[in-house]
N, C-alpha and C positions, 0 to 999 in steps of 0.2 A: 550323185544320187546312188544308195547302196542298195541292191536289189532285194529287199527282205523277205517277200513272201513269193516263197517258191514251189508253185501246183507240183504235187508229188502224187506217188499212188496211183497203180493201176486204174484203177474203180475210177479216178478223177479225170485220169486219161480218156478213159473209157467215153465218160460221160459228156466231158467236150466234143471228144469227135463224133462221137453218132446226134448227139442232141444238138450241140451248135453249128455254127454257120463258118465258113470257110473263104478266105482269098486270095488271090496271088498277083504277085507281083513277081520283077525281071528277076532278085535275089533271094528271097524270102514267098515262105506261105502261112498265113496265121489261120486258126481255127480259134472262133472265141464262144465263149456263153456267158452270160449273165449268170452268176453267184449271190446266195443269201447271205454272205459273210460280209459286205461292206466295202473290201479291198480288192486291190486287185491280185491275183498269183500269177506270176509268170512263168513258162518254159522255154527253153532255148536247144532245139534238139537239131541233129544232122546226122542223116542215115548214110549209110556204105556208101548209094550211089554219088556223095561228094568228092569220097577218095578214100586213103586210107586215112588211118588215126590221125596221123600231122594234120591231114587237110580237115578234119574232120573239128579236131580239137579248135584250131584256127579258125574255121568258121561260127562255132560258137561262142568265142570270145570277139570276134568282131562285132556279133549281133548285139553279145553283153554290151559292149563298150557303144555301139550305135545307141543300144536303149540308153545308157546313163548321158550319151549327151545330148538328150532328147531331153529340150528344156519348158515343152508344151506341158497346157495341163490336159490331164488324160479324168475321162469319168471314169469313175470307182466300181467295185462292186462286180468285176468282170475275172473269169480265168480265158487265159490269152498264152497258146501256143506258137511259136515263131518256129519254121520248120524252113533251114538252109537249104536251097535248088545247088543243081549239082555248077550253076552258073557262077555262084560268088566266089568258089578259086579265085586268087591272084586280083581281089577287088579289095577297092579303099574301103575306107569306118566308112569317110563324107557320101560314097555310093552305096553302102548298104543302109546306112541310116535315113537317104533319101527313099530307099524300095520301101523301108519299113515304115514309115511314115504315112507317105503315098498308101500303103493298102489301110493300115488306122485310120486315117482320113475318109477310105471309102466305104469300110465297115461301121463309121460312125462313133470310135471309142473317141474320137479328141473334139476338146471341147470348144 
């Protein structure tokens, strides 16, 4: 699965985090809101306090690669940010895809 639609834009940033809802899990923290566009956009973001740039870079390519082997169906119509805890250093795709899941499940995006 290729990850096509990608929440960009301040303004859209914006508007997730102060208007939506938020949760965390041991690896990850998503922030999501419902969208009038139909699909979903996703972000994959990890701040300084993960590390430097390697670890940094590296943690959002795990998230990537968790999401694409995420073979559930997801409801549509959502922007959904994925924000790396300084915890996933030195962790598997199979353990970050379980955190990511685990909070999708409790915020109600999987179907």
């Amino acid at each position: 699965m290729i990850i096509q639609n990608v929440l960009t834009g301040k303004r859209n940033f914006d508007i997730v985090y102060r208007r939506g809802k938020s949760l965390g899990d041991k690896y990850v923290v998503i922030f999501y809101k419902k969208n009038d566009i139909g699909s979903n956009r996703i972000a994959f973001l990890a701040s300084k306090k993960v590390g430097n740039a390697v670890k940094r870079n590296r943690a959002r390519r795990l998230m990537k690669q968790a999401f694409r082997d995420m073979n559930d169906i997801y409801k549509s119509g959502w922007d959904i940010i994925f924000i790396a805890r300084n915890t996933i250093e030195d962790k598997k795709c199979y353990q970050v895809k379980k955190s990511m899941e685990s909070a999708l499940k409790r915020g109600g995006l999987k179907i």
